[in-house]
Structures are given as C-alpha cells and as structure tokens.
N, C-alpha and C positions, 0 to 999 in steps of 0.2 A: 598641455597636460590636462587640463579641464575637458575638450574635447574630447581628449586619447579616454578618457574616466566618462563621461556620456557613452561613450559610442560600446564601453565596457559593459553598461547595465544596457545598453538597449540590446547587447547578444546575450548577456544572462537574462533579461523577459523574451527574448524570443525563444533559448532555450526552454525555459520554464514554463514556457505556452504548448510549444512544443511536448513536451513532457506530458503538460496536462491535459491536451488532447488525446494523446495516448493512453496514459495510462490513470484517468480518472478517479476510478475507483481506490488505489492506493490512498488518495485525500480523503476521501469519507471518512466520517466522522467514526473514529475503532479506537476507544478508551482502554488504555493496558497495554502491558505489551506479552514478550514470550513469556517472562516472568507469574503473570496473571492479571489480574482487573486492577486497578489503580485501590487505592486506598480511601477509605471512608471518612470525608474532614471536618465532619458535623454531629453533635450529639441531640439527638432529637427527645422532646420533650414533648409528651402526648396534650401533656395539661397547657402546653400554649394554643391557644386558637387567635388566628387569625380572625379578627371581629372589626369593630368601625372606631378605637382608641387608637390615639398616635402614636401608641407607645411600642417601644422594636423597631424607629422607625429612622432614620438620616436619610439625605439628601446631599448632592455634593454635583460639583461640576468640576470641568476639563478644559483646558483652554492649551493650546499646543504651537510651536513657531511661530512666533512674534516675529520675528526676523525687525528688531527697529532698525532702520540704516540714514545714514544722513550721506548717503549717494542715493540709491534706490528709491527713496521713498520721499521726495524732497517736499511733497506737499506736507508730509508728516501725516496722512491716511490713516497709518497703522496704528500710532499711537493715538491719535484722537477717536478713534471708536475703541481703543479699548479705554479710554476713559468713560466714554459713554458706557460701557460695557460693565466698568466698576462703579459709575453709577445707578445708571437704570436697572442694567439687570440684576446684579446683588440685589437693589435695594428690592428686586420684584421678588427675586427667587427664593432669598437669603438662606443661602447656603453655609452652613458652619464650616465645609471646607472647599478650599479650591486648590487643583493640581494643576500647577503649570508645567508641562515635561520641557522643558529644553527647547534650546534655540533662543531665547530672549531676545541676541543681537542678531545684527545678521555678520557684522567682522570684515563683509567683501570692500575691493578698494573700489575706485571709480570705474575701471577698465572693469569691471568683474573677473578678474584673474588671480589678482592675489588676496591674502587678507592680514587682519592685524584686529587690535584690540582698539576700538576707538571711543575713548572718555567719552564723547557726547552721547553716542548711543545708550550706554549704560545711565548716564546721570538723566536720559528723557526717560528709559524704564522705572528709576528710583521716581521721579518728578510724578508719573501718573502714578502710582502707587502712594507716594506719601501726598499731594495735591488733594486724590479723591478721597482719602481718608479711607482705602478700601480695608485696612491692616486693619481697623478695629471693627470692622463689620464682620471678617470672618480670619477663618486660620488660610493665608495665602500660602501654600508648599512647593514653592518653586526650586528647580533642581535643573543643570546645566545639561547643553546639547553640545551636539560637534561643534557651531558656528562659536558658540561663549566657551570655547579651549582653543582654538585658533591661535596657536603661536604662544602660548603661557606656557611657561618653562614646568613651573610647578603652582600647586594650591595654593603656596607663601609667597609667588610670585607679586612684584608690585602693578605687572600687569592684569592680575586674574582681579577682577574687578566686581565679579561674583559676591566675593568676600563683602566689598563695603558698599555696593548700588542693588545687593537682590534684598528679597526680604528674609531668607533660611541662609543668604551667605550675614549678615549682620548676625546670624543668633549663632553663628559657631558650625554650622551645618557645611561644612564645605565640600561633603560628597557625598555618602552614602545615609541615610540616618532612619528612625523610625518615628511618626508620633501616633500617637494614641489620644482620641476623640471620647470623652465620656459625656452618655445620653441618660441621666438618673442612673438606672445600675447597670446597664449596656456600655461594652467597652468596642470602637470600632478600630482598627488596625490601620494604617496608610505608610508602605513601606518603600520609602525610594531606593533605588537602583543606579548610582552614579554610575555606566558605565563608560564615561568619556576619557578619552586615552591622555596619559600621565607620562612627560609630558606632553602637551597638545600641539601636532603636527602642523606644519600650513595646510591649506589650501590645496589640491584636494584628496590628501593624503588620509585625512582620518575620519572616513565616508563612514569606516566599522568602528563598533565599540571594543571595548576588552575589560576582561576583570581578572588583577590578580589574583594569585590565592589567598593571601590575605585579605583582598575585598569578597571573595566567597563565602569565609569566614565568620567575617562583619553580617553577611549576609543571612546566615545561618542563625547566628545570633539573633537576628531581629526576627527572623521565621519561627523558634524553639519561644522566644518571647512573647507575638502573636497568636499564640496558640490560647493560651486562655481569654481571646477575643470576641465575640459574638460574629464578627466578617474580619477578614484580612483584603484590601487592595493594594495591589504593588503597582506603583508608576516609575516610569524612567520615560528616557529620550529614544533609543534607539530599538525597533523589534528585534525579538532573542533570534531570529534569526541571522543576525547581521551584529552578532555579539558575539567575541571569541573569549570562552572558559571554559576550565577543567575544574570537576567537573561541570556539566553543562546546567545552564544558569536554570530552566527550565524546572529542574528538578530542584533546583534548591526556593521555587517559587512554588510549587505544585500544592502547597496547602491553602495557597489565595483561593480569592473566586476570583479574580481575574487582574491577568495586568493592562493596565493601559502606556501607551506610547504614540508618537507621533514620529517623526523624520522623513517620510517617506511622501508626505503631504496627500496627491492625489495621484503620484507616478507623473506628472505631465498631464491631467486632468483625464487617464486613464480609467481608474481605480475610484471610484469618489468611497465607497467604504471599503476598508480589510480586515475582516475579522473573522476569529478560528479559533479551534479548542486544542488545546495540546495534549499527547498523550494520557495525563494525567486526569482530566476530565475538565479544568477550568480553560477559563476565559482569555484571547489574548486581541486586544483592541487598540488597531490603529487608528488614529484620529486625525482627521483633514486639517489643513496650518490653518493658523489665523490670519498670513499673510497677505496669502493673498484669495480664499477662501471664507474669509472669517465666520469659521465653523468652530462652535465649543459642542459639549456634551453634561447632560442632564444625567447624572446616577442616580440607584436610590440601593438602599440595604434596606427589605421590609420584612420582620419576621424571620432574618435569615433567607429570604430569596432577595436573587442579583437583577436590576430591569437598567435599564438605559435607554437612552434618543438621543441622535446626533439631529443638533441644530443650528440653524442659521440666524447668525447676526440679526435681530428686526424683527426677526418670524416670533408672534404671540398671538393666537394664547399655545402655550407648552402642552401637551398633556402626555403625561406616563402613566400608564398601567403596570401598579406593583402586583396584582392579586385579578385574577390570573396572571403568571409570568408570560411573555412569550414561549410562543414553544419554539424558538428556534436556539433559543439559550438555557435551555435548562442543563444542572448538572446535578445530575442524580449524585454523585460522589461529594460531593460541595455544599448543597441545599436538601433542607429538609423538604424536599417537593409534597409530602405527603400532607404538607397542611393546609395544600389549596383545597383537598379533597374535606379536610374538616373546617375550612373557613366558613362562616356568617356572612361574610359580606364581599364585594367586589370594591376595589381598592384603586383609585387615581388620585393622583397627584397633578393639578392643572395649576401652572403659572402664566399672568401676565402683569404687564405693564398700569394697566387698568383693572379697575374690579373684576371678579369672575363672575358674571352673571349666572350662568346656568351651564352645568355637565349631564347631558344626559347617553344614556348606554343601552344598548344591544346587544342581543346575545342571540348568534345565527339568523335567522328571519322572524324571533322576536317579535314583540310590543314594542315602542322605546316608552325607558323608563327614565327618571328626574333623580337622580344621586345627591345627597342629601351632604350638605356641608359637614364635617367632624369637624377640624381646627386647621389654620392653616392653612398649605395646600390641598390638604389632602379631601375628600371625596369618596364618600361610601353608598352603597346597595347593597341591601339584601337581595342572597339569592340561594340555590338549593343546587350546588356543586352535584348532590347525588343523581342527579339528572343525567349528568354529564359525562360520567367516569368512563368512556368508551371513545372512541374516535377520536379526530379533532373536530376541534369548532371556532367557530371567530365571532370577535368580540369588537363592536366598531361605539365610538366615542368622539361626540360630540360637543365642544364647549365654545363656548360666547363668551367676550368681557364687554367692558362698559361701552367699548370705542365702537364698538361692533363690527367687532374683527372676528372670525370664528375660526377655529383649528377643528382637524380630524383624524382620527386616528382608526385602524385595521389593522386587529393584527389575528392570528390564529394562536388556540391553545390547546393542550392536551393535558387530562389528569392519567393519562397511564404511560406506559412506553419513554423511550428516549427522544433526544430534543431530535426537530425535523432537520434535515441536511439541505438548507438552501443557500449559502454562502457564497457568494464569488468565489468559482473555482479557482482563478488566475488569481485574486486576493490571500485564499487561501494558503498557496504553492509559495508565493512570495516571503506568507509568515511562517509556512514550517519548513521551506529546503535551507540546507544549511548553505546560504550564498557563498558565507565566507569560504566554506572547501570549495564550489563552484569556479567562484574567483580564481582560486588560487591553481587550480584544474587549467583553468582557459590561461591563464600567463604560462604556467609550465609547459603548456603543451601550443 
C-alpha cells in the first residue's frame, strides 16, 4: 500500500506539471475572485513611521518534521541537533516564539510499512525540550502532524502521547488553539490549525488532513478574536491544499498574513521552497523538515509588514530585511505597504552565534553604507524612500560576526505596484489545486 500511495502522488505531480505547463498563467498571482478584490485586513495609521526604535517589532521562528524515530534514525542525528538547535540558536536568536507544525515522531515500524505510537520517541522529544531548558527561553507552540495520529483512536486516547511528552499537549492544547503574544501595547496572534484526522488512520491512510465543522468553527472563533491583533499567523501541519473542509479552510484563514505548514518536506528533494498567495491576498508557506533537511525559518512582524528566510541548520550570520519588504511577498490587502514609502530608515535584523560585527547595505549600484546598531538584532539606515517610489530596485546586505563568518543577502523591492510573481510554478500548483478532488478523480476513474 505504501508503494500503491507513492506511485499516487508521483501521477498527481506529473499531472500537476502537466497542467502547469499549460496552462501557467491560471497561477499568477490574481487576488479576488468573481465576487471582487479580497478584503482590506489592516488599519493604517499615518502617525506610525517606520524609523530605527524596536518598537512594532517580533521575531519568531519555524521549525517543521522532526520525524524522532528509534528505527530510522538510530544514531539519534535528529534529535541531537535539535538540541543544539534549542541551544545555540534560541540562545542566538531568541525568539519569544517558536512553531513547530507537526510530525514530532516519525511512528513508522522497522520494515517502513507499518506504524504505531512509540513511548520512546515521544519521551526523546519531551527529554530535549525539558534537558535544554528551551520552554523558559521562549513560547514553544507545538501542534500534531499525520505521523503523531498514527493509529490513536481519539485525543483521550492513552496512546495519543501528544497530551503528556509535547509541550501545548501538557497545557491542555490538544488540537486546535490560539495564543496571543504581548509586545508593550502590540498584541501578535499565532493560530493553530489542528487538522489531523480524528481518529488517526494507520499508515498510509491519512496522507490528508480534514476539519469538521465544529473544528471550522473553533476556527472562526479564533479568527473573529484576532482581529484586534496588530498580525495574525496561522500554523498547522498539512498545506490547505491537501485539507478537506466545508467551508474551505482558506477562507476561514484569509485575515492572516500568512500560514505556515510543512508535510510535504522537499517532494523527494524536488521542491526545496513552496510558496504562494491564496486568493485572498495573504501568505501560504511550506517549509523543508528538519529530518532530514534540517531547515527552520526566520519570521519577523515589523510595523505590520511580513519578511521571512528559510534557513539552514549551522548557516550564521542570519540576516532579514524587515524595511524594505521583499517585493515578492507584499500584500497590499494584509500590510500597510505605504509606510516603507514614509520610513526614516532601512531595517535588518542579523543573527548570529558570535557577535555581529558589522552590517553594511546597498541600495542598487549605490555606495555601501555601515548600518548602525538600534537594540538587539536589529540594524538601521537612514535613507530617502522618496527616491525610490518608481520601479524596482535591490537592496544587497552584508554582515560579519566575530568568527568571521559572513552572510549575504539580495533581494529586490518595489514602493508601488503588486508584489513580483517569481514563485516556483510547480510549488505554486501543488499549494493551490485541490489534490484532495484530484485524488479522488484519479481512484474513481
């Protein structure tokens, strides 16, 4: 049955290649639909300026499929860099939150055929988390995948082990939940999405997610709740694509700026990024496992604009550019875009392991200039936006730490227009076709 379920997705990506050869254009990025333009999710405030105070400002990371397994993984790899991981990096980055979307275990037997819930895996998950002392460093928000339902009957089950070895199954969190981050008067949103099927199939039955309508509900609730939030992030396990609800979950997400998920890892080291904007104008971001990738991601909320980088285990010094945003993720519907044009300053955020010597920036063919420490990570310049308000332009960023390790970054920005459409077509196709009808197309017929 494993095979018969490979050999499934590899004619739904050839399908979906297929498709996207064709017919391209359908994926571009077209916000709204027959109805009209999506909806406005932000209340702009002329009197905020983006300037060189930290304030408006969080930071947060992503970490996705841990897959622990005590077959697979016998040296224990997985779990010992993410110990390093809740050391070193936390201690670099420190992040007040961290999303873990699902997968925790990995559940498979030794054959890799069947699966089950196995105590040890779960008690080495609980073991680095309480060991590193990561829980009082920051807010861990860790929420289940397909591998951590494998075969648990129900949430009270004495198998679902969620409950007593995660750290949101300990607080009573056992599926769906909301919490709320306060930054002085900034309130930021982070909204899981349990959609792991109830109860949990074997192996490899429950590849999809599902949400009853009572979890839609739940849903809605925490979306009508986020609303007086400064950002809304929604994470889960599985992309809304490969999610079965009515109505569809998408819509009941559409006031984020973006959700993040993982499952999908890298397709078979197809894909290394998938990401795309849904009808409604925000975010939806796959993220590479940790298994065997060991790839997390770097967010930030600056001012109400959304910036990110996916990174690699080791790779320092970090560096994000919140101010200019990228221009390939802006959402005019989402972000008040209009304040890079009244910003004071250029805004990065560089992490490392060692001290951060020096950030210095570029703007097109430029001078390079030397960015001036604020607090933190963070890193400011002055500069004159009004220059700029035409075309794109690119912004390249330079930093050094003590070790003399140096990182780089390029990226392109625009103050007018919608964001650029450079996306992994095939990435793209995979997060918006609805697989699940696909699927169920290719069995019936």
């Amino acid at each position: 049955m494993p095979k018969l379920l490979s050999l499934l997705l590899i004619v739904v990506g050839v399908v979906i290649a297929l498709v996207a050869t064709t017919f391209s254009s359908r994926f571009l990025v077209n916000f709204g639909d027959e109805t009209g333009l999506p909806t406005v999710h932000f209340v702009f405030d002329p009197n905020v300026i983006v300037g060189a105070s930290n304030k408006h400002l969080i930071w947060f990371l992503q970490v996705s499929d841990l897959h622990f397994s005590i077959y697979h993984d016998k040296a224990g790899l997985r779990p010992f860099d993410l110990t390093r991981f809740c050391e070193e990096n936390i201690n670099a980055i420190k992040p007040p939150v961290v999303l873990v979307t699902g997968d925790l275990v990995d559940a498979k037997d030794s054959l890799n055929v069947g699966s089950d819930q196995y105590l040890d895996e779960w008690k080495t998950y609980w073991n680095v988390l309480n060991s590193t002392g990561v829980l009082g460093k920051t807010r861990w928000l860790d929420i289940r995948g397909n591998h951590d339902a494998f075969n648990v009957d129900s949430l009270s089950a004495s198998g679902n082990y969620f409950g007593q070895y995660s750290a949101q199954g300990r607080e009573g969190n056992m599926h769906s939940y909301h919490y709320v981050h306060r930054v002085d008067e900034d309130r930021f949103s982070f909204i899981a999405a349990d959609t792991t099927l109830v109860p949990g199939l074997r192996r490899p039955f429950n590849f999809f997610g599902y949400v009853t309508e009572d979890g839609v509900e739940t849903l809605k609730t925490f979306a009508d709740e986020s609303k007086s939030s400064n950002g809304t992030v929604w994470f889960g396990h599985y992309p809304t694509s490969i999610i079965v609800s009515s109505p569809g979950i998408r819509s009941v997400m559409s006031s984020g700026l973006a959700y993040m998920c993982g499952h999908l890892h890298t397709l078979g080291g197809m894909l290394d990024r998938m990401y795309t904007f849904h009808k409604s104008g925000n975010l939806e971001l796959e993220l590479a496992d940790w298994k065997d990738n060991r790839r997390y991601r770097v967010a930030a909320v600056d001012h109400g604009l959304f910036s990110f980088t996916d990174v690699e285990f080791g790779q320092w010094p970090i560096i994000l550019v919140t101010n200019p945003k990228d221009a390939r993720y802006k959402m005019p519907y989402h972000e008040p875009l209009a304040r890079m044009n009244s910003s004071t300053h250029i805004r990065i955020l560089s992490f490392s392991a060692a001290k951060i010597l020096s950030v210095k920036v570029q703007v097109d063919d430029g001078q390079w200039s030397e960015a001036v420490h604020s607090s933190g990570p963070l890193y400011v310049l002055e500069w004159q936006p009004e220059k700029l308000v035409t075309g794109v332009h690119t912004i390249n960023v330079n930093a050094e730490d003590a070790d003399g390790r140096l990182g780089s970054v390029s990226q392109k920005f625009s103050l007018d227009g919608l964001p650029l459409q450079e996306f992994s077509l095939f990435g793209r196709m995979l997060l918006m076709t609805n697989i699940c009808l696909l699927v169920s197309l290719i069995i019936c017929h």
